[in-house]
Wavefront OBJ file of the C-alpha trace (Angstrom):
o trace
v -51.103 3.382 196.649
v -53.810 3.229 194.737
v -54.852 7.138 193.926
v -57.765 6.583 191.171
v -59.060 3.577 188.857
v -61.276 3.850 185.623
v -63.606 0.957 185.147
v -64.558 0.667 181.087
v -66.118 -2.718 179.115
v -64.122 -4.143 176.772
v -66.421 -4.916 173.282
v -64.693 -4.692 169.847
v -68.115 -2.924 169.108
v -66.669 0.395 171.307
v -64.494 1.417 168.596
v -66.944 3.020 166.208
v -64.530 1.671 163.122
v -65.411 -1.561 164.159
v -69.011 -0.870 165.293
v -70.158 0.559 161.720
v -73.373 1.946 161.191
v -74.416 1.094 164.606
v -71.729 2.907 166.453
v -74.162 5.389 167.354
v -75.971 2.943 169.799
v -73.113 2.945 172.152
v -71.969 6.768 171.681
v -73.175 7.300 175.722
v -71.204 4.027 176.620
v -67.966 5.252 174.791
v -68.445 9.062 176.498
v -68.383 7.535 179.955
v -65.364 5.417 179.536
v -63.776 8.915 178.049
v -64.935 10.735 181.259
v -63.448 7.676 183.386
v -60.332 7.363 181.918
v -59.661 11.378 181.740
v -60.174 11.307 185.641
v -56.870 8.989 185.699
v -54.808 12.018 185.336
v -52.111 12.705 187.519
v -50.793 9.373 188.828
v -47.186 8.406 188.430
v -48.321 4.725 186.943
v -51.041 3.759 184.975
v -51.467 0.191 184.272
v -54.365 -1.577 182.666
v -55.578 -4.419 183.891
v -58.276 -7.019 182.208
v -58.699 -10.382 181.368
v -56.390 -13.484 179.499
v -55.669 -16.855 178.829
v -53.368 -16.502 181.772
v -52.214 -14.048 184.401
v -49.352 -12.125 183.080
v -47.371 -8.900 182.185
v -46.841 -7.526 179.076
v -43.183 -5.809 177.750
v -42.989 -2.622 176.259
v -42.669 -4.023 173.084
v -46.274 -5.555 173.288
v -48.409 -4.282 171.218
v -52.058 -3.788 169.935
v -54.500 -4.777 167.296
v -57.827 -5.273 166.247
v -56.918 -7.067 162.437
v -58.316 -10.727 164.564
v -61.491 -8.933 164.402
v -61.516 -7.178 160.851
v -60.453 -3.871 161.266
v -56.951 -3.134 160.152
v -55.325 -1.006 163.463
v -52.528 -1.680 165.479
v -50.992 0.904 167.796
v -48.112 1.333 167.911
v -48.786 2.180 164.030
v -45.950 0.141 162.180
v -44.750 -3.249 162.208
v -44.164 -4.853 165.499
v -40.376 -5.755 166.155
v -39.469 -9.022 166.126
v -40.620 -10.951 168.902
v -43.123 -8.595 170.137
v -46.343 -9.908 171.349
v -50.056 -8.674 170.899
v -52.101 -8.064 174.092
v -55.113 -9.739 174.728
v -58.697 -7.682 173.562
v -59.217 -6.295 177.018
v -55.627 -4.731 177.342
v -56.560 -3.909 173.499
v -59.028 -1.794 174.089
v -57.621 -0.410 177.323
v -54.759 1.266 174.963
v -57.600 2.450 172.552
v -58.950 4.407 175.082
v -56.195 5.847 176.418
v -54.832 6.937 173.153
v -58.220 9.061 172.926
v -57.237 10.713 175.945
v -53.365 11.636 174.418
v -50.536 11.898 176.621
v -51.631 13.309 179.575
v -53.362 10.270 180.705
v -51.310 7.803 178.790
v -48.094 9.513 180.266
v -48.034 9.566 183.738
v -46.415 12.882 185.571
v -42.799 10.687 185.690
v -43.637 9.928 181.730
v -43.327 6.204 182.264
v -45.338 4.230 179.933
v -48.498 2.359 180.725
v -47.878 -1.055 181.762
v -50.293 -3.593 180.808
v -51.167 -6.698 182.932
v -53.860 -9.597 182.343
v -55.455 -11.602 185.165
v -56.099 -14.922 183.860
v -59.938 -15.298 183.717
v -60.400 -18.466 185.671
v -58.058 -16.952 188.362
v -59.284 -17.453 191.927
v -59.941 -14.728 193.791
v -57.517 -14.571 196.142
v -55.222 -14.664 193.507
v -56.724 -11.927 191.898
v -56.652 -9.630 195.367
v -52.811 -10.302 196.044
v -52.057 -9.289 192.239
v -54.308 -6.333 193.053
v -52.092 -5.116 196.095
v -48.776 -6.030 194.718
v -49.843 -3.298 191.571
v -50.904 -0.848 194.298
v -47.638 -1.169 196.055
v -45.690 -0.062 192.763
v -45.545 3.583 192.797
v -46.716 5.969 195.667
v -49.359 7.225 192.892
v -51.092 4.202 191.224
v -53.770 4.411 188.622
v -55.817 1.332 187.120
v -57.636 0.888 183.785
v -59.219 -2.105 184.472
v -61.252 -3.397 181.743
v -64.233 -5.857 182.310
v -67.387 -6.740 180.882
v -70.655 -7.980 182.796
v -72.652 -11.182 182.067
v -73.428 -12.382 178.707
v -76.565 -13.359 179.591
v -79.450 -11.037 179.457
v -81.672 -11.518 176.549
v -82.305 -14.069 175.000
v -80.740 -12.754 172.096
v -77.468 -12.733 174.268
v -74.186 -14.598 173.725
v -74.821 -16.600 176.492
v -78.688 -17.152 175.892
v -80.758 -15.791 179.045
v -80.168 -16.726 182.519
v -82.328 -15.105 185.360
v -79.320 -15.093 187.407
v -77.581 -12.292 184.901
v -79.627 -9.363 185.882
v -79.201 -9.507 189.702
v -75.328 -10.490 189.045
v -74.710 -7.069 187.084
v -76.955 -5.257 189.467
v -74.490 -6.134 192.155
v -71.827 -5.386 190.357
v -73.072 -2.286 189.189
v -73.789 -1.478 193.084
v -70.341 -2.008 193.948
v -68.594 -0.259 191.181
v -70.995 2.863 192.317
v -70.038 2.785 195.658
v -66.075 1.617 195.742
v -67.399 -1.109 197.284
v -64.264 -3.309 197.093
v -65.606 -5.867 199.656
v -68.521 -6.415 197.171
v -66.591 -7.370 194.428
v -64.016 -9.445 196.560
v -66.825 -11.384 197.418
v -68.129 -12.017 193.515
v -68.583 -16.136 192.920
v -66.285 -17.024 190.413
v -68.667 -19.892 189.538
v -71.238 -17.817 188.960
v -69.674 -15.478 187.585
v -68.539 -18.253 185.229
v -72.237 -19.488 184.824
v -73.512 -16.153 183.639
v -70.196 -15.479 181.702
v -68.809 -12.239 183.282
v -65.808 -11.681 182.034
v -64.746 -8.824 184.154
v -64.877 -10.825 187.580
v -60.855 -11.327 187.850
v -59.919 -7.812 186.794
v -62.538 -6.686 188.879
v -61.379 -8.709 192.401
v -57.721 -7.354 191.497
v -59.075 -3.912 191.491
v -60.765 -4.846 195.000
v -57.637 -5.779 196.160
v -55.375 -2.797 194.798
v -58.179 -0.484 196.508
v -56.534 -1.544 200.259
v -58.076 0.698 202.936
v -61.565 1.859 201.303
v -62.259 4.462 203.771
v -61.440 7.943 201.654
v -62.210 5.761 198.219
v -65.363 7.477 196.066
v -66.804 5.450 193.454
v -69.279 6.798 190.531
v -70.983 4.829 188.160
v -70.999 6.460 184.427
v -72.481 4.227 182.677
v -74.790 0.497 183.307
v -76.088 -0.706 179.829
v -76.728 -4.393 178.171
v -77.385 -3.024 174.654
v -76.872 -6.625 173.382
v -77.876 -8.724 176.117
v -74.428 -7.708 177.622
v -73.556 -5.805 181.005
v -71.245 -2.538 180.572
v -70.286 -0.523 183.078
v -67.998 1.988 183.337
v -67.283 4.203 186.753
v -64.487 6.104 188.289
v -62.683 5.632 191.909
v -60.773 8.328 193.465
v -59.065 8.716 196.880
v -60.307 11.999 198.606
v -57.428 13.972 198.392
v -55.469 12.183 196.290
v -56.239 12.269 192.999
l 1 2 3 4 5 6 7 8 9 10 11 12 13 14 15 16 17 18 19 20 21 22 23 24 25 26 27 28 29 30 31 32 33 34 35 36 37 38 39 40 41 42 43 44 45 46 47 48 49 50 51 52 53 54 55 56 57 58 59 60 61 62 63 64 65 66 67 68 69 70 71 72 73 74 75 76 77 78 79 80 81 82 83 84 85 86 87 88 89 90 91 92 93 94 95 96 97 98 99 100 101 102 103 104 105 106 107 108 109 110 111 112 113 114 115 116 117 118 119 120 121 122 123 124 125 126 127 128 129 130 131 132 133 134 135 136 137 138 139 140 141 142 143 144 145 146 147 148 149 150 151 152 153 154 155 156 157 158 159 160 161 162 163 164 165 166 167 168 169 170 171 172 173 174 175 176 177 178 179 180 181 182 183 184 185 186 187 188 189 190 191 192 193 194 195 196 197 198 199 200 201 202 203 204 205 206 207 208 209 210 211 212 213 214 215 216 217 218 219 220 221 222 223 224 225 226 227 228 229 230 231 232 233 234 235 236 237 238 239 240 241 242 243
């Protein structure tokens, strides 16, 4: 079941190595992921979840890295074993924040590793739900990073260039990640969602479908910023009682 699930961005730019003299711009951004992941504490599985080429699991010899993007980190520190493969930037960052938190996130009370599983972007969202459920189904005690980021779309300074459609999209999103809405994000278009170039839709819908009955689920939203013309949000879900 799922017990309690931190919601984080997943920008290259929230690691302040990588972010340079502007990591200061996102030092409230990087706090609320911190406060969402420490609320993860206490679950017998973690297991981040975020976006890929293609909907998969990762070993535990997988491994993660920021050199593709110019900073020179990999965790774990070392050289990675032969045949070990490097998780995609969301799952990336996912293990950078947990390693902030130290072991008592990252090792769950039965000390099992974190697993790490990416939803393939395009993947449709009934895909995404039944991925979602199988997860919850995994331990009694199930806890989910999931990793996401909003439009691209919301300046026209943005990635994506401006579309009008960006700002109501992460407002909704924003609204459902507030309120553990899981019906909300279930019911995100992935075309849209394609269209405004949210990358967070399919590891948000699997979170909608891990969440199962919503009835005792909370939801708080830390953190709803588009610094550069991008949506980040970061919130926490917990199961009264359960976390």
């Amino acid at each position: 079941m799922l017990v309690s699930a931190a919601v984080c961005p997943h920008p290259p730019v929230l690691v302040p190595e990588m972010a340079g003299e502007a990591a200061p711009e996102l030092d409230a951004l990087r706090a609320a992921c911190d406060e969402a992941v420490r609320r993860l504490r206490g679950a017998d599985a973690v297991i981040v979840v975020g976006g890929g080429p293609e909907t998969r699991s990762y070993g535990p010899d997988a491994y993660a890295t920021l050199t593709p993007f110019g900073l020179d980190w990999t965790s774990p520190e070392g050289e990675p074993t032969d045949g070990a493969e490097p998780l995609p930037l969301s799952l990336t960052i996912g293990n950078w924040l947990l390693e902030r938190q130290g072991p008592d996130v990252a090792a769950p009370r039965n000390q099992a590793e974190p697993r790490y599983q990416a939803v393939g972007f395009d993947a449709e969202p009934e895909a995404c739900m039944a991925l979602g459920r199988d997860l919850a189904e995994t331990a009694d005690r199930v806890a989910l990073l999931v990793m996401g980021d909003g439009s691209a779309c919301r300046s026209e300074k943005a990635p994506g260039y401006l579309d009008l459609r960006a700002r109501p999209y992460d407002e909704g999103v924003a609204r459902g990640l507030g309120n553990a809405d899981a019906a909300a994000l279930a019911a995100l278009d992935p075309g849209l969602s394609r269209d405004v170039q949210a990358g967070g839709r399919a590891a948000w819908q699997v979170l909608a479908g891990a969440a199962g009955d919503t009835a005792d689920l909370t939801g708080e939203l830390l953190a709803d910023e588009a610094p550069y013309g991008v949506g980040y949000f970061a919130a926490a879900w917990s199961r009264t009682g359960r976390s």
